[in-house]
C-alpha positions as CSV (number, residue, x, y, z in Angstrom):
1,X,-12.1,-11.4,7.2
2,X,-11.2,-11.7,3.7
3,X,-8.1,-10.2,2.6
4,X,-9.3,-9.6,-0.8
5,X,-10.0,-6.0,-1.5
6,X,-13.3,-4.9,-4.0
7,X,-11.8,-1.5,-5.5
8,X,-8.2,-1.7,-5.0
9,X,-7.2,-3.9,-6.9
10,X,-3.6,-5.7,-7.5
11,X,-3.1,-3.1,-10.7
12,X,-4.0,0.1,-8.4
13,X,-2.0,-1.6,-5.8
14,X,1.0,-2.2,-8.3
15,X,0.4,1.8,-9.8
16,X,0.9,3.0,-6.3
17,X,3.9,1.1,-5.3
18,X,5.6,2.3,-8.8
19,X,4.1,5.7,-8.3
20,X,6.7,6.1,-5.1
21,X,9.7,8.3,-5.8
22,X,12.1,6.7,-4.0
23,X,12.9,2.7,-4.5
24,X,12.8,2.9,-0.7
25,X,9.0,4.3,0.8
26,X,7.1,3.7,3.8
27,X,3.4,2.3,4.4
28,X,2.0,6.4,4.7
29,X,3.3,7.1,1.5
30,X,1.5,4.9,-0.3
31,X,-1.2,5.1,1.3
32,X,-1.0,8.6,0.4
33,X,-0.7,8.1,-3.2
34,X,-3.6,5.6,-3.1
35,X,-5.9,8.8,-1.2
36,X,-4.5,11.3,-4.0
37,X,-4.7,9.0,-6.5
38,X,-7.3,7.1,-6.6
39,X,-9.8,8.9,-3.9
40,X,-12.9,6.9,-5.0
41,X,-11.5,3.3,-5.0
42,X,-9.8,4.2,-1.6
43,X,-12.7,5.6,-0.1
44,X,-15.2,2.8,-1.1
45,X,-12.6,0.4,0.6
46,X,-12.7,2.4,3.8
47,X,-16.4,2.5,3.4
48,X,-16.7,-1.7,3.4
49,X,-14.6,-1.4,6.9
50,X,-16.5,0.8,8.6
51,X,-18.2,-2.7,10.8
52,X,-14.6,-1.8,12.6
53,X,-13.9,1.1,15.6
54,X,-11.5,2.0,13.3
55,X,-12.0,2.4,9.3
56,X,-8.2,3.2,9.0
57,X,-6.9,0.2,11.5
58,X,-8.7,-2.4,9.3
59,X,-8.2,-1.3,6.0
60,X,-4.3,-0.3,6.3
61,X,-2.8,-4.1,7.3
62,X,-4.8,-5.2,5.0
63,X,-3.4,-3.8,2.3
64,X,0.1,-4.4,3.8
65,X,-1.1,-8.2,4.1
66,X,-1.5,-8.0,0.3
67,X,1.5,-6.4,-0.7
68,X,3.5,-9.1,1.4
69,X,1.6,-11.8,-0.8
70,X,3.0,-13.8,-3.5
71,X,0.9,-11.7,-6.4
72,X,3.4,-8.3,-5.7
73,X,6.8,-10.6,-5.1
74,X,8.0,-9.0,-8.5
75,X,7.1,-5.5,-7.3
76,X,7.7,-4.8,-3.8
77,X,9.3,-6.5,-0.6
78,X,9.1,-5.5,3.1
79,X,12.2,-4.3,4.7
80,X,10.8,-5.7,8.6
81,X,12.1,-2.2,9.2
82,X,10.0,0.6,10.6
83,X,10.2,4.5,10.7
84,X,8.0,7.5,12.3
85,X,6.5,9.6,9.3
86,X,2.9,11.3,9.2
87,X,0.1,9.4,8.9
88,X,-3.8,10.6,7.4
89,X,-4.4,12.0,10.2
90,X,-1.6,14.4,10.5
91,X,0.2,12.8,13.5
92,X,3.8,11.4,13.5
93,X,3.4,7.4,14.0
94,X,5.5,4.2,13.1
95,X,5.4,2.1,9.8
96,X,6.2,-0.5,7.8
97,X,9.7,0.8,5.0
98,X,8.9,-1.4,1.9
99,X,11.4,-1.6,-0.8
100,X,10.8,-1.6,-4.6
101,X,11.5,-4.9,-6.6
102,X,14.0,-4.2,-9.8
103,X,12.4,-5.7,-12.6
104,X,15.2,-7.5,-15.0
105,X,15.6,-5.7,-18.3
106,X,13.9,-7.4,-21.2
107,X,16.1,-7.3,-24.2
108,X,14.4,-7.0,-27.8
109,X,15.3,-9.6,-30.6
């Protein structure tokens, strides 16, 4: 299985992350923002799992196996801490806590 994705890309994927309104968020909020945000791109991704039981159980780890990759060191880190929030299917369940990266300051010459 490729962990590339087709629609959601590593710009959509950054978007999202910065979209969260705490520096401190967990896996069902971004996936969240990604549904509200960009419906289309997130539904054609859960359209190229559907050879799985589970559309949701494929597509989901793979996007947290891309946002542990190098590519999104500068933007977001995993805490290896989990929490019970609600999930797209309305039901209390555990998840990843992911941290925003600060970004250094560029100073202007």
């Amino acid at each position: 299985m490729a962990s590339e994705m087709t629609y959601l890309t590593d710009e959509i994927l950054r978007q999202a992350v910065e979209r969260q309104l705490k520096d401190e968020f967990d896996s069902h909020d971004l996936f969240a923002t990604l549904m509200r945000e960009q419906p289309n791109d997130y539904a054609h991704e859960l359209d190229a799992c559907t050879d799985h039981r589970d559309c949701f159980e494929k597509l989901h780890p793979r996007i947290a196996r891309m946002l542990t990759g190098e590519r999104f060191h500068d933007c977001v880190r995993q805490t290896h801490r989990k929490r019970r929030s609600m999930n797209c299917r309305g039901q209390e369940t555990e998840c990843e806590i992911w941290e925003k990266v600060e970004r250094p300051i560029k100073k202007h010459n």
